[in-house]
C-alpha positions in Angstrom: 0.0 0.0 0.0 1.1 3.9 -0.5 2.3 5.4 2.2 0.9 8.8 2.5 2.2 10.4 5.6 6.0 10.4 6.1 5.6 10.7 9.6 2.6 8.7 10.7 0.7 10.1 14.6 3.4 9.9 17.6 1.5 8.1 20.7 5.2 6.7 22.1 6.2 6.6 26.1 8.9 5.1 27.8 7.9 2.4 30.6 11.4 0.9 31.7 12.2 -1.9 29.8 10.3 -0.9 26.8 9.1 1.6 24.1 5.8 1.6 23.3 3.9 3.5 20.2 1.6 2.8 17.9 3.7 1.9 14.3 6.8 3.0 13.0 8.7 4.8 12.4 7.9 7.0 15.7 10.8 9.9 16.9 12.5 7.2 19.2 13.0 4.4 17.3 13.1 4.9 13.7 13.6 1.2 12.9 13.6 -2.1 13.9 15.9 -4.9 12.6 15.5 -3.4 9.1 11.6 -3.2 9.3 10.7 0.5 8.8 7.2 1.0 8.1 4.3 -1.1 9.6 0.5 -0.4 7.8 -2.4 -1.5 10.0 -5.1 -2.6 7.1 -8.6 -2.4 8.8 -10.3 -4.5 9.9 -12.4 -2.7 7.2 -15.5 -3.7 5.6 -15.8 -3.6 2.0 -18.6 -4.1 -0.6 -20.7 -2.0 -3.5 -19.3 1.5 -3.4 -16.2 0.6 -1.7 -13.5 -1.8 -2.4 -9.9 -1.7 -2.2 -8.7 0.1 -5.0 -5.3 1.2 -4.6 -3.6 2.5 -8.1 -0.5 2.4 -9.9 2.4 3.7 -7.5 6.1 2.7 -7.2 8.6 1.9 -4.7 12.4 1.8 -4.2 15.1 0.1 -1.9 12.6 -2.3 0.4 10.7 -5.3 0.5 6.9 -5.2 1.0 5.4 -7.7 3.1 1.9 -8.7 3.1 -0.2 -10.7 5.0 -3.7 -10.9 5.7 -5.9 -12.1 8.6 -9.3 -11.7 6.7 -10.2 -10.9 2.9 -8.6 -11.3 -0.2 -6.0 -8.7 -1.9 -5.5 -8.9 -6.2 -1.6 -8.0 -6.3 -0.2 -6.4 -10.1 3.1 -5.2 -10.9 5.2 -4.3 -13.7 6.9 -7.6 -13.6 3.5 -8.9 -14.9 3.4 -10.5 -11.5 -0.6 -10.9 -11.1 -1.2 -12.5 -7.4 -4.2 -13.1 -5.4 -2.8 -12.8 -1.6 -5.2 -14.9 0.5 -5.0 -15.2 4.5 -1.8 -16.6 5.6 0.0 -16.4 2.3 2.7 -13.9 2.0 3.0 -11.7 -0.4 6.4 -10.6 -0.9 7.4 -7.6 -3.2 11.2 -6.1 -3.8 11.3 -3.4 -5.2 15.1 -2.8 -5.4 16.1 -0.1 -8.2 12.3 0.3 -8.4 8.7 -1.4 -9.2 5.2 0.1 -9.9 2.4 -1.9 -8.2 -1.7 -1.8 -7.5 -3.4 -3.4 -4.7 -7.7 -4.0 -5.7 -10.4 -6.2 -4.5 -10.5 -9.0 -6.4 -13.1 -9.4 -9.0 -15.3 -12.3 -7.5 -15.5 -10.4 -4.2 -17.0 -7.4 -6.2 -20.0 -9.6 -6.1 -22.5 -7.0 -4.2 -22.5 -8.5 -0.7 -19.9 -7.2 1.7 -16.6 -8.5 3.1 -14.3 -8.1 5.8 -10.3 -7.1 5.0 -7.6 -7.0 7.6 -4.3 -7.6 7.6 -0.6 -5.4 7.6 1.5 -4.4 5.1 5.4 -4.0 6.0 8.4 -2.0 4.5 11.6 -4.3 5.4 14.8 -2.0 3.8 17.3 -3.6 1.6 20.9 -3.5 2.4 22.8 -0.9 0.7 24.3 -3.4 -1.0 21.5 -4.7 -2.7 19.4 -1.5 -2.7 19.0 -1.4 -6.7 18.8 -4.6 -7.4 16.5 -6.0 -9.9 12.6 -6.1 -8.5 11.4 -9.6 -7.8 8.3 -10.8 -6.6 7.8 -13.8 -4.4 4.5 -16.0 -3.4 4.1 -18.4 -0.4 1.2 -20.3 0.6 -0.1 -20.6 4.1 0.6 -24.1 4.3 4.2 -23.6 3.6 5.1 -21.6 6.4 6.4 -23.4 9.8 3.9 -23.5 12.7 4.1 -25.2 15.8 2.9 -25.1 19.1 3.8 -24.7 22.7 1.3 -25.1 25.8 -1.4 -22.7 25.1 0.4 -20.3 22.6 1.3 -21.5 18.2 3.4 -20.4 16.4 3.8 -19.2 12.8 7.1 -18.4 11.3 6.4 -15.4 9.0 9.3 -14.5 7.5 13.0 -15.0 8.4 14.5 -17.1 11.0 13.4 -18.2 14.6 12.8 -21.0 17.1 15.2 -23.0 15.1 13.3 -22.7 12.3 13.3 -20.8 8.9 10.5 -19.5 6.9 11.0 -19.8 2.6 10.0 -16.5 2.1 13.3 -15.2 0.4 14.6 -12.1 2.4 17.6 -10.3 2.6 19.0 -9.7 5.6 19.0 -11.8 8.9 15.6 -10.8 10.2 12.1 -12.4 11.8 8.3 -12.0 11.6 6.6 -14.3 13.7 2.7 -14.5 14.5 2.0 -15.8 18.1 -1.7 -16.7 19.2 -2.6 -17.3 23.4 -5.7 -19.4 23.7 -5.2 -18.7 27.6 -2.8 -16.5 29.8 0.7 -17.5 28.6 3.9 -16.4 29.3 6.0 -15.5 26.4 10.2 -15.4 26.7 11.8 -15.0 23.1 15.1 -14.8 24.9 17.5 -16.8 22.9 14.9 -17.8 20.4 15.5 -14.9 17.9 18.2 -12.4 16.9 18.3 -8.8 16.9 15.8 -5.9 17.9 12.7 -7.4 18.8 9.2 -5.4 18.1 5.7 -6.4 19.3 2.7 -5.4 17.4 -0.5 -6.9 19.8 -3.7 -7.7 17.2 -6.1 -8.3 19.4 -6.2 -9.2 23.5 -3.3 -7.9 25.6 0.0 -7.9 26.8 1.6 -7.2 30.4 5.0 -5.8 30.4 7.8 -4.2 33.2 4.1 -3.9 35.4 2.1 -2.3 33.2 -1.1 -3.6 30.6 -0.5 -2.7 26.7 -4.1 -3.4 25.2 -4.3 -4.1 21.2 -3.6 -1.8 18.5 -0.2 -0.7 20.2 3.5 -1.9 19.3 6.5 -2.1 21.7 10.1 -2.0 20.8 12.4 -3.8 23.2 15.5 -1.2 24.0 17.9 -4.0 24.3 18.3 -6.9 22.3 17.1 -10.6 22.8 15.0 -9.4 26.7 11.8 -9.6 26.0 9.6 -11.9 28.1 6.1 -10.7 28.1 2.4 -12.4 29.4 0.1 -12.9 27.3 -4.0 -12.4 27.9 -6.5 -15.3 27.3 -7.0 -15.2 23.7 -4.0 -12.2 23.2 -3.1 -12.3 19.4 0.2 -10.9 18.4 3.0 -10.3 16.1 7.1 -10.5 17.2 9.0 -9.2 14.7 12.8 -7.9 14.1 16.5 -8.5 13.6 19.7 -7.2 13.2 19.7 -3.3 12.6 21.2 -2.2 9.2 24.5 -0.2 9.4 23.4 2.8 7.3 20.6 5.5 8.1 17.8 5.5 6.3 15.9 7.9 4.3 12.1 7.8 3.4 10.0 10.2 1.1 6.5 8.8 0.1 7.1 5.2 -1.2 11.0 5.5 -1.3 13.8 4.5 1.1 17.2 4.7 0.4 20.8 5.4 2.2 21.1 8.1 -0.3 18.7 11.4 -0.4 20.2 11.9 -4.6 18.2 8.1 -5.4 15.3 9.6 -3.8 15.3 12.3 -5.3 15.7 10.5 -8.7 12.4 8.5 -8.2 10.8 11.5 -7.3 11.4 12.6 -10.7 11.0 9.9 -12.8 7.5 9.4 -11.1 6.5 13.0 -11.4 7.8 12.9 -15.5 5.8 8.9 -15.5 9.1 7.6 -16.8 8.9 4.4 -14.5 7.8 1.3 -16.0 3.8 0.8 -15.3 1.8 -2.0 -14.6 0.2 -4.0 -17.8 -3.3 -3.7 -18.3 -3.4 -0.8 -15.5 -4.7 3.0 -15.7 -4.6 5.6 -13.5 -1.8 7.0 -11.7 -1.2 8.5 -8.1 0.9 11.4 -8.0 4.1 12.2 -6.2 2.7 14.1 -3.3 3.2 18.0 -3.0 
């Protein structure tokens, strides 16, 4: 999805142990790992009069991630990539020296009856390294990601590495996305399980952490690496998520991250002039923001 605001609503405060805001980035911690954007879709519902329809806009030097918890998302890029995300499935987008993509409800769910959509898109930044590399576009079922579970919590290995285990969705640097479901109070202790920053998005339910209750809709960023042990509320729903922290700082305008404010600036132009490659059998355009 199109990030609209470079600097999405600050709601961050400092209880010991832990950040906690809303998404990132937030003015304390810009990153995490090398996730840097998190979009909370819905949950929304959607039917006759309004659907998904998010146009033709590009990207530079990240990886999107998307995953949904309800409803169905039609994918289209300029590779000619043309991907129906489904819940559980990953959807995984890099964009490297730069792709054009749409997001739309797809065509059998414009059937006149309404439906629910929720779910997150993710920015993960490249490496410098491999920051205009050639776009790519990766697919992976439900069913093919690792799940397991543990007394009253399972497991489902996202993306990257964890728990001894590693997802096949192909990214870049050494990283984790892991969704964690409570059926009853559960205590959580990642310590030793991943690598890196750690991040907590909470979905639905509740968390407890350093004495205090964080209800749903929040994140919290561990300030040290590899301490978080958290409990978990009956039916709590979350997301883990992090990794090592990229060397380099990172710049974002609009869709665009890079190490380097000149490649920025050079998408902004070629998107303001429509010299990027567009998406077959797309129209319409969203332009560079004033």
């Amino acid at each position: 999805m199109s990030n609209t605001d470079l600097i999405i609503e600050e709601r961050s405060r400092d209880i010991g142990d832990f950040l906690v805001g809303r998404l990132i980035p937030f003015r304390k911690k810009r990153m995490v790992g090398p996730f840097i954007f998190i979009d909370h879709m819905g949950p929304s519902t959607i039917g006759p009069g309004r659907y998904m329809d998010i146009g033709q806009h590009p990207h530079i030097g990240l990886s999107t991630l998307t995953y949904l918890l309800e409803g169905e998302v039609m994918h289209r890029d300029t590779l000619g990539t043309e991907q129906l995300v489904t819940p559980g499935a990953v959807g995984f987008m890099t964009s490297g020296r730069g792709i054009v993509h749409t997001e739309r409800t797809p065509a059998h769910l414009r059937d006149g009856t309404e439906h629910s959509v929720h779910g997150y898109q993710i920015w993960v930044a490249l490496p410098k390294a491999l920051q205009r590399m050639e776009p790519e576009f990766s697919f992976t079922p439900a069913n093919k990601l690792p799940g397991w579970t543990d007394g009253d919590l399972s497991f489902t290995l996202v993306a990257g590495e964890g728990y001894g285990r590693k997802s096949p969705v192909p990214v870049f640097s050494p990283l984790f996305m892991i969704e964690i479901k409570a059926t009853a109070e559960a205590t959580l202790d990642v310590h030793g399980k991943v690598s890196g920053e750690v991040g907590v998005v909470i979905v639905d339910g509740y968390i407890e952490a350093c004495g205090q209750r964080i209800e749903k809709g929040h994140m919290l960023v561990s300030k040290e690496e590899d301490i978080c042990k958290l409990k978990l509320g009956a039916d709590t729903h979350l997301f883990l998520f992090g990794g090592e922290p990229l060397a380099e700082q990172r710049h974002i305008y609009w869709n665009f991250v890079s190490t380097e404010k000149a490649l920025i600036e050079e998408a902004n132009e070629l998107w303001h002039n429509k010299e990027f490659e567009m998406v077959p059998g797309e129209k319409g355009y969203i332009p560079l923001p004033e």
